[in-house]
N, CA, C and O atoms as a CHARMM CRD file, in Angstrom:
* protein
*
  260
    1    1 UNK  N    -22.30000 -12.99300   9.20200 PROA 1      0.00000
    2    1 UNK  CA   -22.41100 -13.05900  10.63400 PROA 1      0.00000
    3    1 UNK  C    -22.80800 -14.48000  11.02200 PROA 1      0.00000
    4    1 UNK  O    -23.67400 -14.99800  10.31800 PROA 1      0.00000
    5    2 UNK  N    -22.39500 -15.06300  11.85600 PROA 2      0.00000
    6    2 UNK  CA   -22.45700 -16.65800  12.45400 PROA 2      0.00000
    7    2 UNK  C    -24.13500 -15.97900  13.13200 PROA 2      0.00000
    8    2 UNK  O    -24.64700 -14.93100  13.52500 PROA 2      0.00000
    9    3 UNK  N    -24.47100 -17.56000  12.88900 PROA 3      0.00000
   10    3 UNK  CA   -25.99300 -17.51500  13.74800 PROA 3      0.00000
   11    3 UNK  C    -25.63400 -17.90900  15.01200 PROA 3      0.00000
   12    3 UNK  O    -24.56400 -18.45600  15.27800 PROA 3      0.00000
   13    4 UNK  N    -26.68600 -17.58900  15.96300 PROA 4      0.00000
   14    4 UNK  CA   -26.36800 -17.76900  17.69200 PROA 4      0.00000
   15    4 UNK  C    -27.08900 -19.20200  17.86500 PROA 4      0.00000
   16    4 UNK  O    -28.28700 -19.31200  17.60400 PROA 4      0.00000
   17    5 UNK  N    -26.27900 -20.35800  18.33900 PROA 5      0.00000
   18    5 UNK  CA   -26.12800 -21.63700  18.43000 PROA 5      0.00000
   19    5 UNK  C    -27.43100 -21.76900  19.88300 PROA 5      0.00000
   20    5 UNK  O    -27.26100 -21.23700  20.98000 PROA 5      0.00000
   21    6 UNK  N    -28.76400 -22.67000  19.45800 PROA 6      0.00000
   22    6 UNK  CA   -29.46300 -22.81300  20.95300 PROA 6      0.00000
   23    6 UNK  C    -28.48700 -23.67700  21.81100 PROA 6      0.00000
   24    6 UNK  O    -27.67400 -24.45000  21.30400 PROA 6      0.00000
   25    7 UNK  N    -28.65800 -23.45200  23.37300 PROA 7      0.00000
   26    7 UNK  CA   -28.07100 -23.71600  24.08800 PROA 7      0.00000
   27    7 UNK  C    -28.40900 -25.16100  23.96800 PROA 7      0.00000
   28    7 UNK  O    -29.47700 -25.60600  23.54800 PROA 7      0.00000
   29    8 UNK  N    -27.05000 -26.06400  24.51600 PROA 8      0.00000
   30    8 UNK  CA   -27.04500 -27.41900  24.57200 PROA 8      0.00000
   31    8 UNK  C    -26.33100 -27.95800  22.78300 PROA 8      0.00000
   32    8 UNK  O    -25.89100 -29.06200  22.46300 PROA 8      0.00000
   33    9 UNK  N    -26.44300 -26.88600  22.06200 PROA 9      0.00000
   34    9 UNK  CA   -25.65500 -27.14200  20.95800 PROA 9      0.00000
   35    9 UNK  C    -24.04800 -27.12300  20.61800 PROA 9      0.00000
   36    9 UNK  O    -23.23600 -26.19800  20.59400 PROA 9      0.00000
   37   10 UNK  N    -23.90900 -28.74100  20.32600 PROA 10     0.00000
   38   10 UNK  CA   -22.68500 -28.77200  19.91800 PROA 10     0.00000
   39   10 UNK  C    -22.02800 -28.72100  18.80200 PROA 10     0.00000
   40   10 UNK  O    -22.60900 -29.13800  17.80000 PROA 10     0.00000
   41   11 UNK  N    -20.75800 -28.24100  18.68700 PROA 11     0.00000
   42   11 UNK  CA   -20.25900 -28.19600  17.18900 PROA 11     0.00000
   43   11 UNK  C    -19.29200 -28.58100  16.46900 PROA 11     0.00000
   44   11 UNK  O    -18.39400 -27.77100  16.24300 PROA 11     0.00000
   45   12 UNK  N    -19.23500 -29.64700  16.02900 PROA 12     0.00000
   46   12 UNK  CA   -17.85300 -30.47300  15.70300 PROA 12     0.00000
   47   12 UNK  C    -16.89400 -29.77900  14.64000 PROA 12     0.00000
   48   12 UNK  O    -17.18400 -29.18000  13.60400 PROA 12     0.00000
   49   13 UNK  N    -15.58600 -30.06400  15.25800 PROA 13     0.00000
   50   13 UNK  CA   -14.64300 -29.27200  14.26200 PROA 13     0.00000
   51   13 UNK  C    -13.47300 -30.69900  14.23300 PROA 13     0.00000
   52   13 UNK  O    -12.92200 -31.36000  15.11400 PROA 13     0.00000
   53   14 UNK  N    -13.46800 -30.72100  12.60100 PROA 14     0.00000
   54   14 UNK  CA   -12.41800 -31.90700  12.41000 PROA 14     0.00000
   55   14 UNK  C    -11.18500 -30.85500  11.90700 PROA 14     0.00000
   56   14 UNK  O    -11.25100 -29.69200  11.51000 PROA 14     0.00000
   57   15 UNK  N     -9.79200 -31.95800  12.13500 PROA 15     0.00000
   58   15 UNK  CA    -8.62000 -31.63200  11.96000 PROA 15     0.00000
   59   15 UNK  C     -7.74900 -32.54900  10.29600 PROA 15     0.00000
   60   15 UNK  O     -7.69400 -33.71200   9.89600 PROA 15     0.00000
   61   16 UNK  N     -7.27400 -31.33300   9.84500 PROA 16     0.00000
   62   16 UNK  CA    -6.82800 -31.76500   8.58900 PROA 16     0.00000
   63   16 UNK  C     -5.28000 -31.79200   9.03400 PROA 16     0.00000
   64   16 UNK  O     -4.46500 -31.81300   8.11100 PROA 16     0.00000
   65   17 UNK  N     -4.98300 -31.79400   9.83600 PROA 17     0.00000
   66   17 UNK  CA    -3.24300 -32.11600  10.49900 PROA 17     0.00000
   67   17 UNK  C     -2.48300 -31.03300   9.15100 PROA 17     0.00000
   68   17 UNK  O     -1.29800 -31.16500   8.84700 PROA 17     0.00000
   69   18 UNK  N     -3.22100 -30.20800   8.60600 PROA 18     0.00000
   70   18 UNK  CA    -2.51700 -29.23100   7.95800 PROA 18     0.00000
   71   18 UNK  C     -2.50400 -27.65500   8.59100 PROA 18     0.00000
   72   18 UNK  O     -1.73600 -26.81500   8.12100 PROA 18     0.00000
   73   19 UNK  N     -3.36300 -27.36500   9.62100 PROA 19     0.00000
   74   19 UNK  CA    -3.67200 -26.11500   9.90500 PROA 19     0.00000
   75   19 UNK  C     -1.54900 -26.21300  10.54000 PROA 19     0.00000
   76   19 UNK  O     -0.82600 -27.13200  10.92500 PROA 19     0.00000
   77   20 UNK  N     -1.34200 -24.61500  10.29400 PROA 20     0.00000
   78   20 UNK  CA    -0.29300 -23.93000  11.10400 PROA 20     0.00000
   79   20 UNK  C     -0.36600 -23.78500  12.40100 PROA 20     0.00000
   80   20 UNK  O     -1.45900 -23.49100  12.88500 PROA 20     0.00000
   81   21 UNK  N      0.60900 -23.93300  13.12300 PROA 21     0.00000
   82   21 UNK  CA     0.78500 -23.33700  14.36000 PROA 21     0.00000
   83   21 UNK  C      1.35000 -22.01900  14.63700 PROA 21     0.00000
   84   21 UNK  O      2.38200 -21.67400  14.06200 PROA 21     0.00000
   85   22 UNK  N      0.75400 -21.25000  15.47600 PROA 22     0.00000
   86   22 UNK  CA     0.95000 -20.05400  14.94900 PROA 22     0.00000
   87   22 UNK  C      1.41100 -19.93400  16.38800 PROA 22     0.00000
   88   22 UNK  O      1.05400 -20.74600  17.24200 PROA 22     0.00000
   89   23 UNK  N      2.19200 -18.93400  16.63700 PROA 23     0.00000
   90   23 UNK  CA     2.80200 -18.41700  18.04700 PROA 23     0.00000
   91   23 UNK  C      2.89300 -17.11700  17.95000 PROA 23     0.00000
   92   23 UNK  O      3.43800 -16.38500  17.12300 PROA 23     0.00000
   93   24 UNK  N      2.07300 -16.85500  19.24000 PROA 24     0.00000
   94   24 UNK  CA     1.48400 -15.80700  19.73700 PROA 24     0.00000
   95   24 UNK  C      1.96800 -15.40600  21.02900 PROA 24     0.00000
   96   24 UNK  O      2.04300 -16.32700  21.84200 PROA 24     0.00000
   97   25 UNK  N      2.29700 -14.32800  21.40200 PROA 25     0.00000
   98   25 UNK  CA     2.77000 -13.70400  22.70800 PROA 25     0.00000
   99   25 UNK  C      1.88400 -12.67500  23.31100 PROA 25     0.00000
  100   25 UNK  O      1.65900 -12.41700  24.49300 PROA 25     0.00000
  101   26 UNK  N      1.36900 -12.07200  22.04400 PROA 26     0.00000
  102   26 UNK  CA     0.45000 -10.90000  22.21100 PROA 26     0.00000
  103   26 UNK  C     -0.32100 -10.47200  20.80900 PROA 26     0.00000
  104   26 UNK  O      0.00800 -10.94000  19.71900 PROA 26     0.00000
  105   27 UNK  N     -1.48900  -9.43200  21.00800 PROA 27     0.00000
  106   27 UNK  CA    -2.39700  -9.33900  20.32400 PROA 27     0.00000
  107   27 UNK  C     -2.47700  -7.94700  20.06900 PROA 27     0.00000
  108   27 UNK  O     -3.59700  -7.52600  20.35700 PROA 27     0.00000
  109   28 UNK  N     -1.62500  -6.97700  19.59000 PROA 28     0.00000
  110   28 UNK  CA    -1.45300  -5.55400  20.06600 PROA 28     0.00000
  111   28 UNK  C     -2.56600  -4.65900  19.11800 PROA 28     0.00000
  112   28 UNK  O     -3.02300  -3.53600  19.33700 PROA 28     0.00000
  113   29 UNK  N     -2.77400  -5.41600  18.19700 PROA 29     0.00000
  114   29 UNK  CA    -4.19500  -4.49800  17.49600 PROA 29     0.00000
  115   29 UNK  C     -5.60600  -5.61700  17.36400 PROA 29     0.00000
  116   29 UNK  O     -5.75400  -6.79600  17.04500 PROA 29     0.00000
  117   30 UNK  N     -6.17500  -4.89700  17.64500 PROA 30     0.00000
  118   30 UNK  CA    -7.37100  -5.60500  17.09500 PROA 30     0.00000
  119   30 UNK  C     -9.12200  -4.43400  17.07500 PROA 30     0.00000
  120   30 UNK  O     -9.16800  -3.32900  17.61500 PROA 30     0.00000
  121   31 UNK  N    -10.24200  -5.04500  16.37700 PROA 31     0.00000
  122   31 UNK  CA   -11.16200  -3.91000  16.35200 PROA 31     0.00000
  123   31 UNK  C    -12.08700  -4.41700  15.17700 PROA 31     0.00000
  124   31 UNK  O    -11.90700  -5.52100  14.66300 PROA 31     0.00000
  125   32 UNK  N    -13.04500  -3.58800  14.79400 PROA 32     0.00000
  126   32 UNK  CA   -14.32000  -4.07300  14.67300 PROA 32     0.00000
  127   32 UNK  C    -14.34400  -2.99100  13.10800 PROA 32     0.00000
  128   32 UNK  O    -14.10400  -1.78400  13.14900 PROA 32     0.00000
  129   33 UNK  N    -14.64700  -3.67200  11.96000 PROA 33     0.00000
  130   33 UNK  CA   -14.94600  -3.10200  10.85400 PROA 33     0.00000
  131   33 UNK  C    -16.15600  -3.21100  10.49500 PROA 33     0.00000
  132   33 UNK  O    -16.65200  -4.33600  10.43300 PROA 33     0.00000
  133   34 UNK  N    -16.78700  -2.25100  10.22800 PROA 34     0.00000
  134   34 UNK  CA   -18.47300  -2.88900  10.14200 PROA 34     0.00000
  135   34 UNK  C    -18.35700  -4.61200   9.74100 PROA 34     0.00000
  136   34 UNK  O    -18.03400  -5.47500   8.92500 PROA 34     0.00000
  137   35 UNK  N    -18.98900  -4.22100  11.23900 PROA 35     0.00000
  138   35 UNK  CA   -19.06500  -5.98800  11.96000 PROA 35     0.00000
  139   35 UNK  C    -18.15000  -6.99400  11.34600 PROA 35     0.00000
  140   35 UNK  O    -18.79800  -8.03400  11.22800 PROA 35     0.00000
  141   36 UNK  N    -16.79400  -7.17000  10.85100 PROA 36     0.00000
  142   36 UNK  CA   -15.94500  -7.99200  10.62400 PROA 36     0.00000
  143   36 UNK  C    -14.92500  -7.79800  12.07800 PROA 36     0.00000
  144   36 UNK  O    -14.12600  -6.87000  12.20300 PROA 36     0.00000
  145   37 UNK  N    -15.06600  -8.47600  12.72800 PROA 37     0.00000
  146   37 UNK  CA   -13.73200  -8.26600  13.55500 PROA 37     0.00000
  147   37 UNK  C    -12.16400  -9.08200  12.86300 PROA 37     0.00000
  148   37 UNK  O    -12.08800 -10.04300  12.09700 PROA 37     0.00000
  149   38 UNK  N    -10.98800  -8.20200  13.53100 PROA 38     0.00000
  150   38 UNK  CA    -9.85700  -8.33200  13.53000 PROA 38     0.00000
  151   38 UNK  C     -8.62900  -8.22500  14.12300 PROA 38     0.00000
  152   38 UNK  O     -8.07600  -7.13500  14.27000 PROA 38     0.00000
  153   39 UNK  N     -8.22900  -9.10700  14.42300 PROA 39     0.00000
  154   39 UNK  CA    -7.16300  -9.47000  15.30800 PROA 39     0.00000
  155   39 UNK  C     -5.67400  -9.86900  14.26000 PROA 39     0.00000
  156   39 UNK  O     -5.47400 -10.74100  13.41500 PROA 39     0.00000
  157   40 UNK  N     -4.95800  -8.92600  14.73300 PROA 40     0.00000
  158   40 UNK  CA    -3.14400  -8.85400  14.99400 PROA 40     0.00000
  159   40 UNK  C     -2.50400  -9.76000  15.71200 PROA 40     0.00000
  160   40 UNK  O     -2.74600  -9.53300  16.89700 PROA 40     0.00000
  161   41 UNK  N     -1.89700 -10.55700  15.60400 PROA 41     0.00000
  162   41 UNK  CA    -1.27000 -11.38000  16.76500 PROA 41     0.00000
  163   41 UNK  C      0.32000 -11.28000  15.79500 PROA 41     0.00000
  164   41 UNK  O      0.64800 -11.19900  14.61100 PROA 41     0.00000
  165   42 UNK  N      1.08000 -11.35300  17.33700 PROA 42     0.00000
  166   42 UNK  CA     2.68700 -11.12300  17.74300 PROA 42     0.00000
  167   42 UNK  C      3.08400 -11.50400  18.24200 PROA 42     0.00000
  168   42 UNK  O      2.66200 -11.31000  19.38100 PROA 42     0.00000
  169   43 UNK  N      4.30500 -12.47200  18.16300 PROA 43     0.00000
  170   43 UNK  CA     5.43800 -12.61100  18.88700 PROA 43     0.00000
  171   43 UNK  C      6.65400 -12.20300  18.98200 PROA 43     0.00000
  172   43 UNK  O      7.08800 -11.70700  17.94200 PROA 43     0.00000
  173   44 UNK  N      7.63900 -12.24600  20.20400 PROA 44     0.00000
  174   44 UNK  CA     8.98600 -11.66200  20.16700 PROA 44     0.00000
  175   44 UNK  C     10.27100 -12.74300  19.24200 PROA 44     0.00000
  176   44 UNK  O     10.45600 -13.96000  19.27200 PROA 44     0.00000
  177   45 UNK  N     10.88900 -11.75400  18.56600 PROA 45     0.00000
  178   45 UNK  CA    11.88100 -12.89300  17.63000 PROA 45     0.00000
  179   45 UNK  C     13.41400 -12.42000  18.46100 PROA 45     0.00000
  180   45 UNK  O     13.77600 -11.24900  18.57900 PROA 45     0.00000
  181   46 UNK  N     14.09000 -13.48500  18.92200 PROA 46     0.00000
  182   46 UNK  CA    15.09100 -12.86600  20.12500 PROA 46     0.00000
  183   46 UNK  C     16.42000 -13.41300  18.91200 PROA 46     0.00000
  184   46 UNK  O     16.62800 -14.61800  18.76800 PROA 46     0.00000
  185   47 UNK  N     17.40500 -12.13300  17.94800 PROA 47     0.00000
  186   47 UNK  CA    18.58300 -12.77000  17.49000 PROA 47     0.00000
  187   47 UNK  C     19.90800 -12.61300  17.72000 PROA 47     0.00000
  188   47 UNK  O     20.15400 -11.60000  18.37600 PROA 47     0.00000
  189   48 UNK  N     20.70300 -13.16300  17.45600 PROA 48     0.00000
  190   48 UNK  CA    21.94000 -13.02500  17.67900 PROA 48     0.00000
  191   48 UNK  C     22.83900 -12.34000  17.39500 PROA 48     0.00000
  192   48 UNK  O     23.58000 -12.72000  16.48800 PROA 48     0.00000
  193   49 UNK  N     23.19900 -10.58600  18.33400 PROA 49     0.00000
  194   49 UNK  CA    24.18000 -10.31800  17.45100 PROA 49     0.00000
  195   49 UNK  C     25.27200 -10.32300  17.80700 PROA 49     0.00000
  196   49 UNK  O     25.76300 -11.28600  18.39600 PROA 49     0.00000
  197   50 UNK  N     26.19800  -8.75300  17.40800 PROA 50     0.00000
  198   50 UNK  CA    27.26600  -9.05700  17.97900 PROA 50     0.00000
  199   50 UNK  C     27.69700  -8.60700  19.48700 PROA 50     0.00000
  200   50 UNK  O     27.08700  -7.89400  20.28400 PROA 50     0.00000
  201   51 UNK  N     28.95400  -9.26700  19.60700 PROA 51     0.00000
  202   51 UNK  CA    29.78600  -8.97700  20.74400 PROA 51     0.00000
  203   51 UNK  C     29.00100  -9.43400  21.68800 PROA 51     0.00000
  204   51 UNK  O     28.94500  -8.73500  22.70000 PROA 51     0.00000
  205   52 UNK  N     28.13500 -10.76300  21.65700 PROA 52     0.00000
  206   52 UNK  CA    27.48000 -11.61500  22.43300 PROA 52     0.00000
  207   52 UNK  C     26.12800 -10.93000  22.66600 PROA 52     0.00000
  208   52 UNK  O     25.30800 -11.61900  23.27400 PROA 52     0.00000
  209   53 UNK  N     25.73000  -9.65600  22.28300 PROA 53     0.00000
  210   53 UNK  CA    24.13300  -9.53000  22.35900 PROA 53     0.00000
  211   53 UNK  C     23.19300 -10.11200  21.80600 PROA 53     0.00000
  212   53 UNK  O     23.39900 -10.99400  20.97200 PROA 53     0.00000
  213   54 UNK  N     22.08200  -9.75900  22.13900 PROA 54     0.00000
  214   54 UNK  CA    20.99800 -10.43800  21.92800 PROA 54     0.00000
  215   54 UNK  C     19.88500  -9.27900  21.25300 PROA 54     0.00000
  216   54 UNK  O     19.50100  -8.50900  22.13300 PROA 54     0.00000
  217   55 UNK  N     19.36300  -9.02400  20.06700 PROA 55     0.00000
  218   55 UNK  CA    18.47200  -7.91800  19.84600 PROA 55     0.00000
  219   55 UNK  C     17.09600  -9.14300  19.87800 PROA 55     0.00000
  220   55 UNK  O     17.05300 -10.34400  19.61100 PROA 55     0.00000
  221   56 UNK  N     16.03200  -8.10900  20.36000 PROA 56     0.00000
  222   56 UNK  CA    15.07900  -9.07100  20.09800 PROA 56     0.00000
  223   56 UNK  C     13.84700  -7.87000  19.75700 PROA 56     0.00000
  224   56 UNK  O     13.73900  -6.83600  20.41600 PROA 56     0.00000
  225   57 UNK  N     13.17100  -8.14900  18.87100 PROA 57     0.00000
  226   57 UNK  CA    11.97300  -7.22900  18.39500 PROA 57     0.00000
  227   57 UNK  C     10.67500  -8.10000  18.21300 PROA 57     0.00000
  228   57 UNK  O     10.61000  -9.32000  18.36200 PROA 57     0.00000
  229   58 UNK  N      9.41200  -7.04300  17.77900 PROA 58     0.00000
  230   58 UNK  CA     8.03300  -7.99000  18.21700 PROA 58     0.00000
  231   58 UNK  C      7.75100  -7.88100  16.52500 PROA 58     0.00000
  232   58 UNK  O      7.94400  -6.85500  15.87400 PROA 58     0.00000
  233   59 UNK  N      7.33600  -8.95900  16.06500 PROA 59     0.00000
  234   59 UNK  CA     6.89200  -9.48400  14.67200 PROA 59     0.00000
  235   59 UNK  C      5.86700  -9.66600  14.47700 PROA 59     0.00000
  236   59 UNK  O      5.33700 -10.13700  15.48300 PROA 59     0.00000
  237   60 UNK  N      5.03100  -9.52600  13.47000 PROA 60     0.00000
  238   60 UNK  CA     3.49400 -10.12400  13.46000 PROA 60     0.00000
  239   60 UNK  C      3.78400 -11.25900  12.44400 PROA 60     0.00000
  240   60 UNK  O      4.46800 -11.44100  11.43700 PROA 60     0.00000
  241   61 UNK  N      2.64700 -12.12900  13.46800 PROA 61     0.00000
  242   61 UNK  CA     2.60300 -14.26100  13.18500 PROA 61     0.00000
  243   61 UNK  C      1.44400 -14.21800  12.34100 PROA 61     0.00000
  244   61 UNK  O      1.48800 -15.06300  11.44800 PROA 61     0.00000
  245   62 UNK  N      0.44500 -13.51000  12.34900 PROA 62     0.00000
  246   62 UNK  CA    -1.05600 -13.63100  11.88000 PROA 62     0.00000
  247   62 UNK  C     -1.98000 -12.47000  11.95400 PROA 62     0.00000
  248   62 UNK  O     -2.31200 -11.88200  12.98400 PROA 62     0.00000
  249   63 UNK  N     -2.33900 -12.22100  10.78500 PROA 63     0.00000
  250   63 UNK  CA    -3.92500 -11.19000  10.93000 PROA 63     0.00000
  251   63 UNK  C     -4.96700 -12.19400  10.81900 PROA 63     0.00000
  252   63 UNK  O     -4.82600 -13.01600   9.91400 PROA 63     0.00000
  253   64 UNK  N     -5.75100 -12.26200  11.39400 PROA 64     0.00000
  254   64 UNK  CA    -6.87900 -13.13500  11.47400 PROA 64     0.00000
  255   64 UNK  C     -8.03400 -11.78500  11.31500 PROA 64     0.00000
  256   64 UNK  O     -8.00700 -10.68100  11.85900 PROA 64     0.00000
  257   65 UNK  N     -9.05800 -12.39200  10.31800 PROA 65     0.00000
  258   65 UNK  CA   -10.53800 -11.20200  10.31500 PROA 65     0.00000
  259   65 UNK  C    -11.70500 -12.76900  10.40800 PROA 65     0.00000
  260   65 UNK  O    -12.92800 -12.62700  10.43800 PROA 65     0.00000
């Protein structure tokens, strides 16, 4: 469990220009495991089929706990 930061505290976060970019549209599950939370994140993948349609369905980008 993270400790609760006194107010006026700041917290530096450096960048390793390696993290992913993740794309997100929506978050359709998420919830609480003794005290681990977890989050689902989704986006729509839009492809090409035939006779000029378009199918498009929702994918999961990331489980994050």
């Amino acid at each position: 469990m993270s400790e609760k930061q006194p107010p006026g505290t700041t917290v530096t976060v450096s960048d390793t220009h390696h993290a992913p970019f993740i794309y997100v549209e929506q978050a359709p599950s998420c919830g609480n495991n003794g005290g681990i939370i977890n989050v689902t994140l989704a986006a729509y993948r839009h492809i090409p089929g035939g006779s000029g349609k378009v199918a498009t369905d929702l994918v999961v980008t990331a489980h994050m706990r």
